[in-house]
MIPA-931463 format. One record per residue (C-alpha): residue number from 1; residue in three letters; x, y, z. Coordinates in steps of 0.1 Angstrom, whole numbers, plus 5000, padded with zeros to 4 digits. Layout:
N
+-----+-----+------+-------+------+
:   i :  aa : east : north :   up :
+-----+-----+------+-------+------+
: NUM : ALA :    X :     Y :    Z :
...
+-----+-----+------+-------+------+
***
This chain:
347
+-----+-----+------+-------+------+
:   i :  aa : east : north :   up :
+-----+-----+------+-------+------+
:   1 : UNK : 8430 :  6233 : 1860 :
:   2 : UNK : 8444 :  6270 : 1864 :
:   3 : UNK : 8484 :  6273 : 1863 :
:   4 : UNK : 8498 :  6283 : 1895 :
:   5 : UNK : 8507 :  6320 : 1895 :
:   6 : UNK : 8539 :  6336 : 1909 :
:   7 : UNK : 8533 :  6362 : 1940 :
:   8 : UNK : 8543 :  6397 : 1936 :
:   9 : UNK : 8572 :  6391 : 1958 :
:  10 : UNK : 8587 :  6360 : 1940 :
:  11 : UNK : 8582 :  6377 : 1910 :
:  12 : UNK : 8601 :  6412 : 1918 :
:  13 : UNK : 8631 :  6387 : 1936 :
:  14 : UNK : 8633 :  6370 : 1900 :
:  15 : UNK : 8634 :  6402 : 1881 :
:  16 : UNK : 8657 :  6418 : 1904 :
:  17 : UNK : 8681 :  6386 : 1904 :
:  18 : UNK : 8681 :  6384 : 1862 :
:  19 : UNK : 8693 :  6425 : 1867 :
:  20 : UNK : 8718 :  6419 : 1888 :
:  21 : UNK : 8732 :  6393 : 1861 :
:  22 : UNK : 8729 :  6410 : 1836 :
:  23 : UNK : 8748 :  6441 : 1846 :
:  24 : UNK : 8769 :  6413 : 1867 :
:  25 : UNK : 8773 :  6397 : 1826 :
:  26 : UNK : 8780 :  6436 : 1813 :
:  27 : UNK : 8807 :  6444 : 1841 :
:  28 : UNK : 8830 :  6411 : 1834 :
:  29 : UNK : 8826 :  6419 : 1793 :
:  30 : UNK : 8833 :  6452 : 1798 :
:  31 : UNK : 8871 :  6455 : 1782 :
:  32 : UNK : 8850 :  6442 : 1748 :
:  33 : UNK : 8809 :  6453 : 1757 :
:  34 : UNK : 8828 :  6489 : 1762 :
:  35 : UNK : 8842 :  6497 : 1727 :
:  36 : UNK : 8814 :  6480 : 1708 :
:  37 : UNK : 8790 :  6504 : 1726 :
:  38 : UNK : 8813 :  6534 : 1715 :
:  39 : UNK : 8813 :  6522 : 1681 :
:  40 : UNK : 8773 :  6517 : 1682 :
:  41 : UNK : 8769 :  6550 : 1694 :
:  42 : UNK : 8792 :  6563 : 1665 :
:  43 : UNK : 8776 :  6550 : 1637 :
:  44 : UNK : 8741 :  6561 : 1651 :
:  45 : UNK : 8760 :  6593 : 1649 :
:  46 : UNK : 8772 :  6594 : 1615 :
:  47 : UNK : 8742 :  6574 : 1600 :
:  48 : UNK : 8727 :  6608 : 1586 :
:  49 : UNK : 8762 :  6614 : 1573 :
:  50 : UNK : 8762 :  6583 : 1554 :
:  51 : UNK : 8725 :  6586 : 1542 :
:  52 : UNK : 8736 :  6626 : 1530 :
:  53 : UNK : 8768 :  6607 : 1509 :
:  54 : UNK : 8746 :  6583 : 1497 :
:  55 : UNK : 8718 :  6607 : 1482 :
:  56 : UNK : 8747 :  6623 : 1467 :
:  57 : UNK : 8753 :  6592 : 1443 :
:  58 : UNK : 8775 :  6571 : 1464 :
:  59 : UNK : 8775 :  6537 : 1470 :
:  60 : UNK : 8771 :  6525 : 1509 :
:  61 : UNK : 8803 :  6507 : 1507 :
:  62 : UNK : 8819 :  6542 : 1495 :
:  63 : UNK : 8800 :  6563 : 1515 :
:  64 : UNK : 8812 :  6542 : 1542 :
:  65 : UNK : 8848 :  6541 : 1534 :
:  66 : UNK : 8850 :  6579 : 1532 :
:  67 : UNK : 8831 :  6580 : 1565 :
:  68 : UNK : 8859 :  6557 : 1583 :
:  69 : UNK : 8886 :  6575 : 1564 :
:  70 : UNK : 8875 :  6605 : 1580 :
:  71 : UNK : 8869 :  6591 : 1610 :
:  72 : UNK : 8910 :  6577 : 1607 :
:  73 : UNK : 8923 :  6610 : 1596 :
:  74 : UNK : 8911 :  6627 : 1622 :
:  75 : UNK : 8919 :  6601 : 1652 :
:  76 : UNK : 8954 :  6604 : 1639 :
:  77 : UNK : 8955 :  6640 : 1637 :
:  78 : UNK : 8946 :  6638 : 1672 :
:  79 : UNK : 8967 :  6618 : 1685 :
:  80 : UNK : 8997 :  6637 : 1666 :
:  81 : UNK : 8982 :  6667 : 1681 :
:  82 : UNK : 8984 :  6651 : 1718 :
:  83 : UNK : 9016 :  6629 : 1712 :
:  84 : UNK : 9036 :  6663 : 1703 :
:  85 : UNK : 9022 :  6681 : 1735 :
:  86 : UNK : 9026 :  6658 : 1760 :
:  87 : UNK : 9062 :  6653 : 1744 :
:  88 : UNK : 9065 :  6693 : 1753 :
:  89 : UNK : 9054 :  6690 : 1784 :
:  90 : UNK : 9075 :  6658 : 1790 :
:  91 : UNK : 9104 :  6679 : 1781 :
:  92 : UNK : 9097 :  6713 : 1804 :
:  93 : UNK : 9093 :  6692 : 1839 :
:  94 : UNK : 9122 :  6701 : 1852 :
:  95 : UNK : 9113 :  6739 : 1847 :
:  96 : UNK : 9080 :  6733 : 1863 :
:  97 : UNK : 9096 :  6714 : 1894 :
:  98 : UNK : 9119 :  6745 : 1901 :
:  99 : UNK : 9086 :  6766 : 1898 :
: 100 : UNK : 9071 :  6735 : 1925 :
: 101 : UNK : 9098 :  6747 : 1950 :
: 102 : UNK : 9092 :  6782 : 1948 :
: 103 : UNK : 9058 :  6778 : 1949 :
: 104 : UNK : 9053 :  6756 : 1979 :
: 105 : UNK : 9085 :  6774 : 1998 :
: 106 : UNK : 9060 :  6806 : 1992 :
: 107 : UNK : 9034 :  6783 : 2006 :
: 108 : UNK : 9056 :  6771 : 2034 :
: 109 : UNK : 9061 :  6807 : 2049 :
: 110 : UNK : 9027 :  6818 : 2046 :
: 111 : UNK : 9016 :  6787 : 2068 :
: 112 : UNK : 9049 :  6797 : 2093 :
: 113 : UNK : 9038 :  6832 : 2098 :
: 114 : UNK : 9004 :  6822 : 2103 :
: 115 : UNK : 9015 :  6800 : 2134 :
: 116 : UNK : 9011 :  6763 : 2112 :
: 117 : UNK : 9041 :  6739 : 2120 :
: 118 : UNK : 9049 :  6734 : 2088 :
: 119 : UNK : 9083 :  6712 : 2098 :
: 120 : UNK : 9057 :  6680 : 2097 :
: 121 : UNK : 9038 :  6686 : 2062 :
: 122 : UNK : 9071 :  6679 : 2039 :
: 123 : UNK : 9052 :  6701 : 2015 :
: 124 : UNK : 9084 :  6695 : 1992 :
: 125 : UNK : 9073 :  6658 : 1989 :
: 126 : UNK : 9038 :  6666 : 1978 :
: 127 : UNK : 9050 :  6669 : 1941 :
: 128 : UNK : 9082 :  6652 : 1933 :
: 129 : UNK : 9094 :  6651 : 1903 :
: 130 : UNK : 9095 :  6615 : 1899 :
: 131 : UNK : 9064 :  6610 : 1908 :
: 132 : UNK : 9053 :  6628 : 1881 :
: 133 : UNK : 9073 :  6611 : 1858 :
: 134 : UNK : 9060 :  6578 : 1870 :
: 135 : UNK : 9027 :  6589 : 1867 :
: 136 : UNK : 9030 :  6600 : 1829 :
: 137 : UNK : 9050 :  6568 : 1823 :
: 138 : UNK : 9018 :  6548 : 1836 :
: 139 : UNK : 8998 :  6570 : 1815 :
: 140 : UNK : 9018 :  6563 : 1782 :
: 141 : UNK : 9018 :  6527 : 1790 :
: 142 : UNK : 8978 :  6528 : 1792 :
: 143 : UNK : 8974 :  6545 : 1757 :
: 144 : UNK : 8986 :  6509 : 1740 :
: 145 : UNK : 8953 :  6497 : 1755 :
: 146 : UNK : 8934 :  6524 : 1744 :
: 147 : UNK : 8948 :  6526 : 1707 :
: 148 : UNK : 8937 :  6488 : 1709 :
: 149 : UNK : 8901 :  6501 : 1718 :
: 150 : UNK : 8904 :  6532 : 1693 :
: 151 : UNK : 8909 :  6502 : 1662 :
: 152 : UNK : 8880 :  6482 : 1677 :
: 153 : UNK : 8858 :  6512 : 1675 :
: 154 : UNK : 8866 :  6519 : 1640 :
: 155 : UNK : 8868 :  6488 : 1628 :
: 156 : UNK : 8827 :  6483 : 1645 :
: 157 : UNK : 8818 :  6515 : 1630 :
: 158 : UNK : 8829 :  6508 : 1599 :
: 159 : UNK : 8809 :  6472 : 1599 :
: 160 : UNK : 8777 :  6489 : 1614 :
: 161 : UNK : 8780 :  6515 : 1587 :
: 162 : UNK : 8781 :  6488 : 1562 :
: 163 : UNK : 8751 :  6467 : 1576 :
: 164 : UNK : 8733 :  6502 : 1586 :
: 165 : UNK : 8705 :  6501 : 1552 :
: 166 : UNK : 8705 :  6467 : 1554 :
: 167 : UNK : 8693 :  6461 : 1594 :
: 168 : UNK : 8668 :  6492 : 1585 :
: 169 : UNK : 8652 :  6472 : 1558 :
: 170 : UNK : 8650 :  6440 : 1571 :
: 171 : UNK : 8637 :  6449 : 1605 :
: 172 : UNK : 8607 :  6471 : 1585 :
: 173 : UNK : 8603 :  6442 : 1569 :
: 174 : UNK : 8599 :  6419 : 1594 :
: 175 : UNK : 8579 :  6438 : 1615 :
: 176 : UNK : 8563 :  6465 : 1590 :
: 177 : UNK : 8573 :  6497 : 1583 :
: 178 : UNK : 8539 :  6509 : 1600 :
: 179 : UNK : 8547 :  6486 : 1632 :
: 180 : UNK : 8548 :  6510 : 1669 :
: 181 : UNK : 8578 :  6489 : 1678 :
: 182 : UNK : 8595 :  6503 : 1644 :
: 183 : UNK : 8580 :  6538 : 1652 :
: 184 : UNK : 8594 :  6542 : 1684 :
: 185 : UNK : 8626 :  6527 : 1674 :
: 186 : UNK : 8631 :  6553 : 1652 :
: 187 : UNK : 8620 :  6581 : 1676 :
: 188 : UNK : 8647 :  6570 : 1700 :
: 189 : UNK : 8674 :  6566 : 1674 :
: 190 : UNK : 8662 :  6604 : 1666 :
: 191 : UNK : 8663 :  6614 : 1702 :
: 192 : UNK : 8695 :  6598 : 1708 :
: 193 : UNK : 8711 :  6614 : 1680 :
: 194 : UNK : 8700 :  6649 : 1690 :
: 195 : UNK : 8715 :  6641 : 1723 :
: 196 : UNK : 8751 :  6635 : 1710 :
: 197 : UNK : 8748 :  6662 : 1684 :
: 198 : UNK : 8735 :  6690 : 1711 :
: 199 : UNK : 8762 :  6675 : 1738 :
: 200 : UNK : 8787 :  6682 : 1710 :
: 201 : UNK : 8779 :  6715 : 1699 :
: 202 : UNK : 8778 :  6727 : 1733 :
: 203 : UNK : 8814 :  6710 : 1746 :
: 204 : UNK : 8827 :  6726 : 1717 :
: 205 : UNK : 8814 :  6763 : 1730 :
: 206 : UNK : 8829 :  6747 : 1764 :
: 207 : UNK : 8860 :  6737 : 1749 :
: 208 : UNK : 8865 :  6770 : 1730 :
: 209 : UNK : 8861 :  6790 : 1760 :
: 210 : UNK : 8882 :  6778 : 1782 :
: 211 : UNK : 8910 :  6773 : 1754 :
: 212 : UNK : 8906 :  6809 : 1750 :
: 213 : UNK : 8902 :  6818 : 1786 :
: 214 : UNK : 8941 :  6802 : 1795 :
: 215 : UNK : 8957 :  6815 : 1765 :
: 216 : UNK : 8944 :  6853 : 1773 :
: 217 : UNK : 8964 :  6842 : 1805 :
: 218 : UNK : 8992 :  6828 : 1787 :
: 219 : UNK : 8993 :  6792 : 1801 :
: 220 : UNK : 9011 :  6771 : 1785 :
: 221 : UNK : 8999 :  6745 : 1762 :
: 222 : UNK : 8961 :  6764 : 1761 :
: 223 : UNK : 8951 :  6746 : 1733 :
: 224 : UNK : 8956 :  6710 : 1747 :
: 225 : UNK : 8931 :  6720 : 1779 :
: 226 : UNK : 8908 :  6734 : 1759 :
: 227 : UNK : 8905 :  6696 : 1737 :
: 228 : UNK : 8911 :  6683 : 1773 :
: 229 : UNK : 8878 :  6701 : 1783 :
: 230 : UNK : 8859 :  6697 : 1749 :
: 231 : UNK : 8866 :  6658 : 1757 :
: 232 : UNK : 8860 :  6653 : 1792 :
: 233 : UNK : 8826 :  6680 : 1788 :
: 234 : UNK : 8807 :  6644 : 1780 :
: 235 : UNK : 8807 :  6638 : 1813 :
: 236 : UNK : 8782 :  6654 : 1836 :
: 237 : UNK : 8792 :  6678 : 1864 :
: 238 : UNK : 8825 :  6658 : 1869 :
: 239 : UNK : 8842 :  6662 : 1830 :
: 240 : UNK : 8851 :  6695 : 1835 :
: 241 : UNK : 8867 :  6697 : 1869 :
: 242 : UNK : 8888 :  6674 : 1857 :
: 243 : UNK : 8898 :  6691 : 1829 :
: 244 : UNK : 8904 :  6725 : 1846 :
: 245 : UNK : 8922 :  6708 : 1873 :
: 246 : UNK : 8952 :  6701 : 1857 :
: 247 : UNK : 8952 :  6738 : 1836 :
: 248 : UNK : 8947 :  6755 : 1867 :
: 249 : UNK : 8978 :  6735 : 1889 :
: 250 : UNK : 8999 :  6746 : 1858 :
: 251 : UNK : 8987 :  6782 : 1860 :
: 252 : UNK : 8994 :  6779 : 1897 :
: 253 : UNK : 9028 :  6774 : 1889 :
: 254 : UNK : 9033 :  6795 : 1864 :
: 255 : UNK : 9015 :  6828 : 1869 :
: 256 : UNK : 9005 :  6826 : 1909 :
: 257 : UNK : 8974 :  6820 : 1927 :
: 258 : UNK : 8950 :  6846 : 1916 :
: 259 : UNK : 8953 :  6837 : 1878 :
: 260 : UNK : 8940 :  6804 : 1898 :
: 261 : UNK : 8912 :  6822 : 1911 :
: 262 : UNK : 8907 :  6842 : 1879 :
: 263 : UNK : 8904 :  6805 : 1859 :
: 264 : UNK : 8880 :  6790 : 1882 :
: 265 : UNK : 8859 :  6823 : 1880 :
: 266 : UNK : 8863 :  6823 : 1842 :
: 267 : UNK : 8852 :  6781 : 1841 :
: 268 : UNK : 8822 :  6785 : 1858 :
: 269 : UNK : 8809 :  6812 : 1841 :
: 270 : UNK : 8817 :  6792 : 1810 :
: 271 : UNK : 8800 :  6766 : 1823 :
: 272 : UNK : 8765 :  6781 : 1834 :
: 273 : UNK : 8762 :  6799 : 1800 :
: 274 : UNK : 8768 :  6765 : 1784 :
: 275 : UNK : 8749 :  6745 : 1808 :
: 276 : UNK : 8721 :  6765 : 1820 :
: 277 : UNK : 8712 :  6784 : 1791 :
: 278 : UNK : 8727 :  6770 : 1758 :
: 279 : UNK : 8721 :  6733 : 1765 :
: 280 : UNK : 8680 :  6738 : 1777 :
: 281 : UNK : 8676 :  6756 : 1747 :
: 282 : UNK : 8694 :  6733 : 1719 :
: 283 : UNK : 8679 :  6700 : 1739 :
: 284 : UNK : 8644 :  6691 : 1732 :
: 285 : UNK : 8623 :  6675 : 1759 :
: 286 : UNK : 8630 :  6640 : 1749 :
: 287 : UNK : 8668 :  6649 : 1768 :
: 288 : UNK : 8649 :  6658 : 1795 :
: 289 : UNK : 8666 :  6640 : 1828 :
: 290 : UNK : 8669 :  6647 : 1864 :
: 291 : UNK : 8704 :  6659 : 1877 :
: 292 : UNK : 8703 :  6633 : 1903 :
: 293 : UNK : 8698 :  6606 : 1877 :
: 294 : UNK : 8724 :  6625 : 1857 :
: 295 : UNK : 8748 :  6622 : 1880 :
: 296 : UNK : 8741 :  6587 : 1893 :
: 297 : UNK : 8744 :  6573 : 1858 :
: 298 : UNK : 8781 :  6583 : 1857 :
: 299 : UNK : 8785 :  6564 : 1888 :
: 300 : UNK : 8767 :  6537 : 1880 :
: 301 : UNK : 8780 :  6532 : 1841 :
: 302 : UNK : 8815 :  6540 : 1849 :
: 303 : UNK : 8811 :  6509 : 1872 :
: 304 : UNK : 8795 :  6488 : 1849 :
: 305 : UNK : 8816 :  6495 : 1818 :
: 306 : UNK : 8847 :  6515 : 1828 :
: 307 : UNK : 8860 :  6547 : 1812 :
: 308 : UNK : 8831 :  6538 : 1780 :
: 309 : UNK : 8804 :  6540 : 1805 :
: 310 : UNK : 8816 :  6568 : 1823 :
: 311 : UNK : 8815 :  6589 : 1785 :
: 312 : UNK : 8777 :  6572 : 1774 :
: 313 : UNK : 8763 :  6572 : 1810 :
: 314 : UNK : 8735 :  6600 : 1796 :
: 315 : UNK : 8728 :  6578 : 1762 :
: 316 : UNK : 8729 :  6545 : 1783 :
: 317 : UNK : 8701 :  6562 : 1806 :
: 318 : UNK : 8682 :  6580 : 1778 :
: 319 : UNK : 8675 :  6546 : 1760 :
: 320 : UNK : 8669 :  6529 : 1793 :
: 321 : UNK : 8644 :  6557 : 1799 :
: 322 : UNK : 8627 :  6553 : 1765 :
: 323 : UNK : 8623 :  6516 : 1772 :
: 324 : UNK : 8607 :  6518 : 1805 :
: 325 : UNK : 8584 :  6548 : 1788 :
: 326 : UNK : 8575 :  6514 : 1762 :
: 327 : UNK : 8549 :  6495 : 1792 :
: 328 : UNK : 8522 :  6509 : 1816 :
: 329 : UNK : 8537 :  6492 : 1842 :
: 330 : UNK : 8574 :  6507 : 1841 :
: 331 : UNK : 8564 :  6544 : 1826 :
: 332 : UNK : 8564 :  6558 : 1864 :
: 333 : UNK : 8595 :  6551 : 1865 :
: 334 : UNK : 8605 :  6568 : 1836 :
: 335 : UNK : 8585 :  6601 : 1849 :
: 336 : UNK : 8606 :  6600 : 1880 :
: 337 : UNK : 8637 :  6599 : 1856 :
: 338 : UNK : 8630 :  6635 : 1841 :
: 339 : UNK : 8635 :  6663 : 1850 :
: 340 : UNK : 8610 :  6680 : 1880 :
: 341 : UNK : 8605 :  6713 : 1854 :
: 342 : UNK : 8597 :  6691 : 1823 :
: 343 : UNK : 8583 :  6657 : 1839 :
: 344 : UNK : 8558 :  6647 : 1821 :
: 345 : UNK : 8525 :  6628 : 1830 :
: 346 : UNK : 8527 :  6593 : 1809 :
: 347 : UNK : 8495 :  6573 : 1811 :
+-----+-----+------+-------+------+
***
């Protein structure tokens, strides 16, 4: 008696139900599934850190322990860093809403003489000075939660860092250290890696640039945009508009519109040279992803897991992409994921 068999259409409903809750699982877990993920991705990160101590004659529990102490240091030194300049900025608002009025009464008579009724725009109640006050009270509100999320990273790292030799071992040892699935494991561990390190290298460039862009301009706090961009650079095409945004309102204000024009000028070059021409070369053709899938992983990971997602949307869909590239069924799909110069042909 042969078993019954499931038609092509049941089967792709069942598949496509079990996705939807699993992302459905991800999305309600996300507050926890978030920071855990971070921290995953940080430990893959400073693994080779860790192995460097430890061929050095440290133990793993040491090795670790300096790791996470570094790791502490340099969160707090951070947040010092950030904590002090927001506290500056804080403290020159009410400079910056006189410069407001000027600037939108300057606004005001340019749209008069050009024939706008400007009597119905209330451009002085665009920015208001409590309103921006509210806004960076919401924001200091929001960094309990993510000082919360900050000690949950850590405090995983730390753990995975820990457990790192140990998971190695055991799962060469259940599975062989000549096993494909071990092989491949390892390849995208290595490809993942060289994501993160490249992305880093080449936000710093960003970061340094632009930092050095404003203060040639004199814009105040220079130094806090440029971290602002070096940050937000993780996120394809929409990281670094948002961190220019907020440097170029304050040159705006301080220095008039064509240092404006002069800092969007200046960003975009800094951009393409670190895009277009730095990133292709450092990235190996295992990074290899289509824009469009680029830029639909933000979306779809910043839905899925928040402000974590929106930072490992590119990791999320690298390893997705290695695991589809794992079965002759799915490795189409994984060709239609890279990019159209360096797609390759997987049979």
């Amino acid at each position: 008696m042969t078993p019954p068999t499931i038609s092509p259409p049941v089967r792709l409903l069942a598949i496509g139900a079990g996705i939807v809750i699993l992302f459905g699982g991800m999305r309600a877990a996300s507050s926890i599934l978030g920071p855990l993920l971070l921290a995953v991705f940080l430990a893959m990160v400073t693994v080779p850190l860790l192995r460097w101590l430890e061929r050095r004659g440290l133990p793993t529990a040491a090795a670790s322990g300096v790791l996470i102490a570094g790791l502490i240091a340099a969160s707090v030194a951070l947040a010092a860093f950030v904590g002090v300049a927001f506290n500056q900025l804080v403290e020159a608002l009410p400079a910056y809403q006189e410069q407001v009025q000027v600037r939108l009464s300057d606004l005001q008579s340019m749209l008069a003489a050009s024939g706008v009724d400007t009597a119905s725009l209330q451009l002085f109640d665009l920015l208001d000075r409590g309103m921006i006050i509210g806004q960076l009270a919401a924001f200091f509100r929001s960094l309990s939660t993510a000082v919360f999320d900050l000690v949950l990273i850590l405090i995983g790292t730390g753990f995975l860092l820990l457990e790192a030799s140990r998971l190695s071992t055991g799962i060469e040892q259940r599975l062989g250290p000549k096993s494909p699935l071990v092989g491949r494991f390892r390849q995208s561990s290595r490809i993942l890696i060289d994501y993160v390190v490249v992305r880093t290298k080449v936000n710093l460039i960003t970061g340094i640039g632009v930092g050095a862009l404003l203060y040639a301009l004199g814009v105040d706090f220079a130094l806090l945009w440029g971290l602002l961009t070096f940050v937000l650079s993780y996120i394809p095409y929409i990281g670094l508009a948002l961190a220019a945004l907020p440097a170029a309102i304050l040159a705006w204000l301080e220095l008039g519109p064509l240092a404006v024009v002069i800092i969007l000028v200046g960003v975009t070059i800094v951009n393409f040279i670190a895009e277009s021409i730095l990133f292709p070369q450092m990235a190996g053709e295992g990074l290899d992803l289509s824009p469009f899938v680029v830029l639909a992983s933000v979306i779809f990971w910043g839905f899925i897991l928040g402000a974590a997602g929106v930072f490992l949307a590119v990791p999320l869909t690298l390893a997705v992409k290695m695991l589809l590239e794992n079965w002759h069924e799915t490795r189409w799909l994984a060709t239609l994921m890279s990019g159209g110069d360096r797609q390759e042909e997987l049979t």
